[in-house]
GUPAKE-47321 format. One record per residue: x, y, z of N, C-alpha, C in turn; residue in one letter; residue number from 0. Coordinates in steps of 0.05 Angstrom, whole numbers, always signed. Example, Ala and Ser with C-alpha at 12.3 -4.5 7.8 and 13.67 -1.06 7.14 Angstrom:
<atom n_x="+264" n_y="-114" n_z="+156" ca_x="+246" ca_y="-90" ca_z="+156" c_x="+264" c_y="-66" c_z="+156" code="A" pos="0"/>
<atom n_x="+257" n_y="-45" n_z="+142" ca_x="+273" ca_y="-21" ca_z="+143" c_x="+258" c_y="+1" c_z="+157" code="S" pos="1"/>
//
This chain:
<atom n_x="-130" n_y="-766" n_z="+90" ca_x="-115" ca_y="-742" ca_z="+97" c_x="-113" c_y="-724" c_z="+72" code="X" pos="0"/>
<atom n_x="-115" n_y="-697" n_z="+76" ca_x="-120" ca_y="-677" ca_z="+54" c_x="-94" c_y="-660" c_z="+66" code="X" pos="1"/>
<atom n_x="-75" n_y="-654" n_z="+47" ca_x="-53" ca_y="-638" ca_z="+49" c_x="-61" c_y="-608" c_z="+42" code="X" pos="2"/>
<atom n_x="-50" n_y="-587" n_z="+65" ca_x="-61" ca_y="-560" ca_z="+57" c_x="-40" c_y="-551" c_z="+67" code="X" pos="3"/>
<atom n_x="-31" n_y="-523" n_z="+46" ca_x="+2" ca_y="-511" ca_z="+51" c_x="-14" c_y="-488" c_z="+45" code="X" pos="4"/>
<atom n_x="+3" n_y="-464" n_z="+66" ca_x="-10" ca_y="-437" ca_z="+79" c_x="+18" c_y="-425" c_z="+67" code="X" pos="5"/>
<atom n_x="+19" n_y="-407" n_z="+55" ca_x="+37" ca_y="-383" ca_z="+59" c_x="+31" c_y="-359" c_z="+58" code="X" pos="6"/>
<atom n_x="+43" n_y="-338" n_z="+84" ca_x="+45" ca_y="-320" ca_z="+94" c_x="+76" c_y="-303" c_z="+88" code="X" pos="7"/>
<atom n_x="+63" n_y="-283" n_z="+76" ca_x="+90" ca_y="-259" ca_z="+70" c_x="+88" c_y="-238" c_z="+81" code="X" pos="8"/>
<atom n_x="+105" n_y="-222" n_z="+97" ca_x="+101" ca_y="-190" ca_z="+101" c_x="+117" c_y="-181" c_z="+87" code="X" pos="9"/>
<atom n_x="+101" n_y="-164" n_z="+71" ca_x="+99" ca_y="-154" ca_z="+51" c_x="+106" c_y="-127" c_z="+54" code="X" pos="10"/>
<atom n_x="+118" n_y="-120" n_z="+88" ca_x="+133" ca_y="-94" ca_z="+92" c_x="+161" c_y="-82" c_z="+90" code="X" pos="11"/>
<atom n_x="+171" n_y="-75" n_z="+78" ca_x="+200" ca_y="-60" ca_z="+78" c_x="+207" c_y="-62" c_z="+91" code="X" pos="12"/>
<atom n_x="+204" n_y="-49" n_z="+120" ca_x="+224" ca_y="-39" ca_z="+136" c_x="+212" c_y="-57" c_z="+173" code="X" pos="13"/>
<atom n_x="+195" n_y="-70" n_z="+175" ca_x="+187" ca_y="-76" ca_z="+195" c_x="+175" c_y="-104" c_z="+204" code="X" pos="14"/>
<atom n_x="+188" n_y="-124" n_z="+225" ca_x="+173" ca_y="-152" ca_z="+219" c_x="+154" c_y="-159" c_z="+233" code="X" pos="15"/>
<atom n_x="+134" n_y="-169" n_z="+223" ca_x="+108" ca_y="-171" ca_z="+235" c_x="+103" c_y="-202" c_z="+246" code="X" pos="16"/>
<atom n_x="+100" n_y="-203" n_z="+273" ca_x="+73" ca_y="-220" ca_z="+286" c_x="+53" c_y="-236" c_z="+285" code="X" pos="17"/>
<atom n_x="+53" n_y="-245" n_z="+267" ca_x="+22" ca_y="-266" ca_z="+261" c_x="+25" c_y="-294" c_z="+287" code="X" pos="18"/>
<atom n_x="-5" n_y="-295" n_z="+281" ca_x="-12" ca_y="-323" ca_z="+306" c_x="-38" c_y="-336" c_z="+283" code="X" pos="19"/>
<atom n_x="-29" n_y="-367" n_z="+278" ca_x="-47" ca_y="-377" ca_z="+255" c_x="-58" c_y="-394" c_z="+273" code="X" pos="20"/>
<atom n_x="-84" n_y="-405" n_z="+267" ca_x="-97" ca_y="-414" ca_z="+290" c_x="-122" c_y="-429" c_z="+273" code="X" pos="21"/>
<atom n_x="-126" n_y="-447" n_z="+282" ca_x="-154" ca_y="-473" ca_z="+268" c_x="-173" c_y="-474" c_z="+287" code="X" pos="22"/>
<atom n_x="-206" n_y="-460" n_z="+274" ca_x="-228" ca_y="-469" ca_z="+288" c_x="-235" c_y="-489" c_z="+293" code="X" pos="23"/>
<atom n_x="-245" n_y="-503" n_z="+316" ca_x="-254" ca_y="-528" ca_z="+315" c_x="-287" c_y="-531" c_z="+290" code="X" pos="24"/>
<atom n_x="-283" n_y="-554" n_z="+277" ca_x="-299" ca_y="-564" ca_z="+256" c_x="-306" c_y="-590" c_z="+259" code="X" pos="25"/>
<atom n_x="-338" n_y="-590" n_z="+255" ca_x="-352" ca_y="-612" ca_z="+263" c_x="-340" c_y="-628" c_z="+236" code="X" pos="26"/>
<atom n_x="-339" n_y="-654" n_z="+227" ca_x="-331" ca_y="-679" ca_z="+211" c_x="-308" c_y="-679" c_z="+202" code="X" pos="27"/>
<atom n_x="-281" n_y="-664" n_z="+212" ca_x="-253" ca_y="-658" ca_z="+201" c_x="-243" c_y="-639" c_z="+230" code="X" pos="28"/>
<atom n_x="-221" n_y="-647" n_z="+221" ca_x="-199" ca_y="-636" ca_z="+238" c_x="-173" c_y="-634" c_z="+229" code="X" pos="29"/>
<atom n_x="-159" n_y="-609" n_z="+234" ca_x="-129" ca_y="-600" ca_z="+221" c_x="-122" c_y="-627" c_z="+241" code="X" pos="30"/>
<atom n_x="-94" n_y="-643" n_z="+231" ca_x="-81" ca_y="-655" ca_z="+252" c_x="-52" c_y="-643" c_z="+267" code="X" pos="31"/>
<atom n_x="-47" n_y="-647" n_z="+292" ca_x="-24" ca_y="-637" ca_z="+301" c_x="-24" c_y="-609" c_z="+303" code="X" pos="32"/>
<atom n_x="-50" n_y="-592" n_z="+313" ca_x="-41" ca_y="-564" ca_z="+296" c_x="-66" c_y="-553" c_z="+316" code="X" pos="33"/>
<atom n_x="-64" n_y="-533" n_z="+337" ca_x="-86" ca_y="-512" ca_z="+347" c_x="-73" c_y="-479" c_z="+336" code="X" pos="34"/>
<atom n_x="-51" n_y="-474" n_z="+348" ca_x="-48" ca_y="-446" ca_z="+334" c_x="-16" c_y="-441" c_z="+340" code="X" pos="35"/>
<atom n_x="+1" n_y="-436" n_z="+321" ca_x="+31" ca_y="-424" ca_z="+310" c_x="+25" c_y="-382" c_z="+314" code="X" pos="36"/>
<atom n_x="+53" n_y="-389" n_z="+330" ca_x="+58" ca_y="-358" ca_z="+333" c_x="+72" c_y="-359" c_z="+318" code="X" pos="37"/>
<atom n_x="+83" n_y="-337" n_z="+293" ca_x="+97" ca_y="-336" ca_z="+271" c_x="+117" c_y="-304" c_z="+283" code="X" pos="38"/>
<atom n_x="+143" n_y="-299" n_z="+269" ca_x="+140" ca_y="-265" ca_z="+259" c_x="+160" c_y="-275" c_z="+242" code="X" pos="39"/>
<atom n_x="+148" n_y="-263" n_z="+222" ca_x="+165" ca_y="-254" ca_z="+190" c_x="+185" c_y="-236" c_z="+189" code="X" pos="40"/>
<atom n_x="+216" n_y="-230" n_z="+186" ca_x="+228" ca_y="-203" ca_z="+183" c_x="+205" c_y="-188" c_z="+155" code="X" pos="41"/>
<atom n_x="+213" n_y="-169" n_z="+151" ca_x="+210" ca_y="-143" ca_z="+133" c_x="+216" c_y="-168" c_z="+102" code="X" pos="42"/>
<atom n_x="+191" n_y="-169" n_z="+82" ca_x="+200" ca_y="-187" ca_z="+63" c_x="+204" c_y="-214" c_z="+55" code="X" pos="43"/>
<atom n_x="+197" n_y="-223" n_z="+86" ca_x="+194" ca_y="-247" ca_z="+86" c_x="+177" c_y="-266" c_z="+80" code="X" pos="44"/>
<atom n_x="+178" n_y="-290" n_z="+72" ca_x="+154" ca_y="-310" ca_z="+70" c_x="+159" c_y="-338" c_z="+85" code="X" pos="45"/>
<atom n_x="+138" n_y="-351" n_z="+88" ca_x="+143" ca_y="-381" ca_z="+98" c_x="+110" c_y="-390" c_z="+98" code="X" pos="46"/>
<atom n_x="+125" n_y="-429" n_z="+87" ca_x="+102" ca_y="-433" ca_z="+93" c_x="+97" c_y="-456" c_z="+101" code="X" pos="47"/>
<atom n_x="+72" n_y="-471" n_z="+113" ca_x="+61" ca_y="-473" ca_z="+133" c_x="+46" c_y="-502" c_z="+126" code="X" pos="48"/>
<atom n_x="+57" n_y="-522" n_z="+117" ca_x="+43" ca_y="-546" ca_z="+116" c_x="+23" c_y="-564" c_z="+141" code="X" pos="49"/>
<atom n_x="-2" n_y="-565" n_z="+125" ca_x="-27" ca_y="-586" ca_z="+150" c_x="-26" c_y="-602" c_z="+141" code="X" pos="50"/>
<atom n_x="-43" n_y="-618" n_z="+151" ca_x="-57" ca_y="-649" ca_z="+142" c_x="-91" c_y="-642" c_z="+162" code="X" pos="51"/>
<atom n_x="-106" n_y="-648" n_z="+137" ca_x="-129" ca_y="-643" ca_z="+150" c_x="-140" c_y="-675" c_z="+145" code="X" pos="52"/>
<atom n_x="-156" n_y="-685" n_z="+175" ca_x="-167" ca_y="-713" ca_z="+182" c_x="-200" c_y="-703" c_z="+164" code="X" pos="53"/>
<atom n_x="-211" n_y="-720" n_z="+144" ca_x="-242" ca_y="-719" ca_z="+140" c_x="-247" c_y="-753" c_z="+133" code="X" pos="54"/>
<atom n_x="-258" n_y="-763" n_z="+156" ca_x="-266" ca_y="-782" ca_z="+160" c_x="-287" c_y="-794" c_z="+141" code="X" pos="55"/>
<atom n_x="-312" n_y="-778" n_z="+144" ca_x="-334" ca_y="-787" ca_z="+117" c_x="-337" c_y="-774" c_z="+88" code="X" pos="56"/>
<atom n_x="-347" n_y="-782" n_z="+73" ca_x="-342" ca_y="-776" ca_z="+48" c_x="-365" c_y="-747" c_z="+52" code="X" pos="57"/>
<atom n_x="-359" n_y="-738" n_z="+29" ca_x="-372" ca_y="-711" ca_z="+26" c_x="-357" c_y="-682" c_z="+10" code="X" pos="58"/>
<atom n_x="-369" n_y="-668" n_z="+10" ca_x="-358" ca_y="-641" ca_z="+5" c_x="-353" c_y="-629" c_z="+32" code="X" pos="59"/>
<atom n_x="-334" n_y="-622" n_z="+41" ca_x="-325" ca_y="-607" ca_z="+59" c_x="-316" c_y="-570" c_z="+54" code="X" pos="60"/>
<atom n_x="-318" n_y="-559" n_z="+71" ca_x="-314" ca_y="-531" ca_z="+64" c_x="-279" c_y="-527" c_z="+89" code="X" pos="61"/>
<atom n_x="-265" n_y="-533" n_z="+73" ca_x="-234" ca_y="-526" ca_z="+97" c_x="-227" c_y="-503" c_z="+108" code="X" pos="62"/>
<atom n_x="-247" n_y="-480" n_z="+97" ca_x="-241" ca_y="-455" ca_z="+116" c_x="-244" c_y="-454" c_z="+136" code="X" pos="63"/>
<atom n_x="-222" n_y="-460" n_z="+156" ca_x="-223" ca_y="-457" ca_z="+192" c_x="-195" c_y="-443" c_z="+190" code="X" pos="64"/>
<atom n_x="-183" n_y="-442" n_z="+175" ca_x="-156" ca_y="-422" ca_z="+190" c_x="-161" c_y="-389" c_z="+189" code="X" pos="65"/>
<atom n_x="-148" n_y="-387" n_z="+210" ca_x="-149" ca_y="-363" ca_z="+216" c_x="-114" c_y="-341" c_z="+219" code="X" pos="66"/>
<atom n_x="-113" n_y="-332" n_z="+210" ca_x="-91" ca_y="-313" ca_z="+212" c_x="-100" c_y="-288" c_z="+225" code="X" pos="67"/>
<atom n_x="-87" n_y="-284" n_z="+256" ca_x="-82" ca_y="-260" ca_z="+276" c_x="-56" c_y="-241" c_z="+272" code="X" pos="68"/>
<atom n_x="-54" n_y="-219" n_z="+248" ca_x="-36" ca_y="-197" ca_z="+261" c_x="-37" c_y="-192" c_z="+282" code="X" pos="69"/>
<atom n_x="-17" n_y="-195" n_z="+302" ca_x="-3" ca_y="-182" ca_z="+329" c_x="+4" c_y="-155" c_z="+324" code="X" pos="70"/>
<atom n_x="-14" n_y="-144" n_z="+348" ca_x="-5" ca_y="-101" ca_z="+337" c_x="+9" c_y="-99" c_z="+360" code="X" pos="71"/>
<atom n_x="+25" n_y="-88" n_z="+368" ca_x="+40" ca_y="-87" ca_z="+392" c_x="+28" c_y="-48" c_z="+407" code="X" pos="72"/>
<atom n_x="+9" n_y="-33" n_z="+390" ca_x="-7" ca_y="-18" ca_z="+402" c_x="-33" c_y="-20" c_z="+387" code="X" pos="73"/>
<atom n_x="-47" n_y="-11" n_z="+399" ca_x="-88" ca_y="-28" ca_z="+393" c_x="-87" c_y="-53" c_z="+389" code="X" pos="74"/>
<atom n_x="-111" n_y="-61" n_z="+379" ca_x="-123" ca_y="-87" ca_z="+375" c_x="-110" c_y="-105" c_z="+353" code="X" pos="75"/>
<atom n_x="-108" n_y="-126" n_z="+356" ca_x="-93" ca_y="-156" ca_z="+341" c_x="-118" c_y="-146" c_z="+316" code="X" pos="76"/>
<atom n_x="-109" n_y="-147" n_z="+294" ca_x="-123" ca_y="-152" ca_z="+272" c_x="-130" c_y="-175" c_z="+254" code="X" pos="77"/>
<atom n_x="-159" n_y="-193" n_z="+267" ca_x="-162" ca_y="-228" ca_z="+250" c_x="-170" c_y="-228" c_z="+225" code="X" pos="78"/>
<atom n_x="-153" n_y="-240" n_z="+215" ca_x="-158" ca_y="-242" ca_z="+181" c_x="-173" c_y="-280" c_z="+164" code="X" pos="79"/>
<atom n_x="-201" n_y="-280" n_z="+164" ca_x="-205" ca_y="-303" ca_z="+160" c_x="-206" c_y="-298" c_z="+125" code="X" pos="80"/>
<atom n_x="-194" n_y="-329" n_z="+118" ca_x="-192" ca_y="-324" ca_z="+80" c_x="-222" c_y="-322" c_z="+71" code="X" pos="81"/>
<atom n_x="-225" n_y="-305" n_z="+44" ca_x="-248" ca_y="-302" ca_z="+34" c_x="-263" c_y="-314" c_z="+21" code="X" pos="82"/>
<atom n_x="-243" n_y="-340" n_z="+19" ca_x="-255" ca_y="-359" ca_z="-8" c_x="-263" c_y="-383" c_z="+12" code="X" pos="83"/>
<atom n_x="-275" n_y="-402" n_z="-8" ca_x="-288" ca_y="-430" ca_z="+9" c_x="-263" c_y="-450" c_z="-5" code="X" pos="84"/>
<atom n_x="-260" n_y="-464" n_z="+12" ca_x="-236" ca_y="-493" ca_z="+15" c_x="-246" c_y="-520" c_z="+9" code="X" pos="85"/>
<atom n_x="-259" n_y="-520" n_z="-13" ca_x="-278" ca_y="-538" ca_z="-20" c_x="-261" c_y="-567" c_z="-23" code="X" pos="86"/>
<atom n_x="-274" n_y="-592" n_z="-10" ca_x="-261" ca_y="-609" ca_z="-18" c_x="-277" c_y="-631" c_z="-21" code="X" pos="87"/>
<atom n_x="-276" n_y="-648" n_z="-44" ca_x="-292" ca_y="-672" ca_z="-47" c_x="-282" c_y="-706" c_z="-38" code="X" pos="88"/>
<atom n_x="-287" n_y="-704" n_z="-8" ca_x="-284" ca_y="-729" ca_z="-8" c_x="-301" c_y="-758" c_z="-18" code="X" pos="89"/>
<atom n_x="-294" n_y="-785" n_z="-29" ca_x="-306" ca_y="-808" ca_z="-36" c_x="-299" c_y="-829" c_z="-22" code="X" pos="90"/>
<atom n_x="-326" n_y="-843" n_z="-18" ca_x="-314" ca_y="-869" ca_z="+1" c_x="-314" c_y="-890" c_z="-29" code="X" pos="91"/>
<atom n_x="-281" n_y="-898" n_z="-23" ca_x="-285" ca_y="-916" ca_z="-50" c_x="-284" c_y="-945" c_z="-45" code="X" pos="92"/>
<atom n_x="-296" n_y="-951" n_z="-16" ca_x="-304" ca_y="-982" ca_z="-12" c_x="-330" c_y="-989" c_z="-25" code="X" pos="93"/>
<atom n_x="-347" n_y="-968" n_z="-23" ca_x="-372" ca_y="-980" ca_z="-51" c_x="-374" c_y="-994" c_z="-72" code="X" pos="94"/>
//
């Protein structure tokens, strides 16, 4: 099990925003307990968001599957995937 903690702030003054965080399905790992959290933040707010991700065989894994959806309440939901890679080195240490 690989522990991964998310935090999300709106970072607006005066208005609280909507998010929906959500995990792609991934071939050799899986977030556990977890498809997708509807969130809303007041104005300034933060929180955050502890996983447990399952990687069964050893390897380097890439953990980028979350996804963060602003909720616009006029036009289109705006999806925000992170920019960086979630690199993780797993070892099988029964060898």
């Amino acid at each position: 099990m690989v522990p991964i903690v998310i935090t999300l702030c709106n970072r607006l003054l005066e208005a609280p925003v909507e998010f929906l965080v959500s995990a792609e399905k991934q071939q050799g790992w899986e977030v556990i307990g977890f498809d997708a959290l509807p969130l809303l933040l007041e104005p300034s707010a933060s929180t955050e968001i502890p996983l447990e991700a399952l990687i069964p065989k050893a390897g380097i894994h890439n953990l980028q599957a979350l996804q963060v959806t602003v909720k616009q309440q006029q036009g289109e939901d705006l999806p925000f995937s992170f920019s960086h890679q979630w690199l993780v080195h797993v070892t099988d240490r029964s060898l």
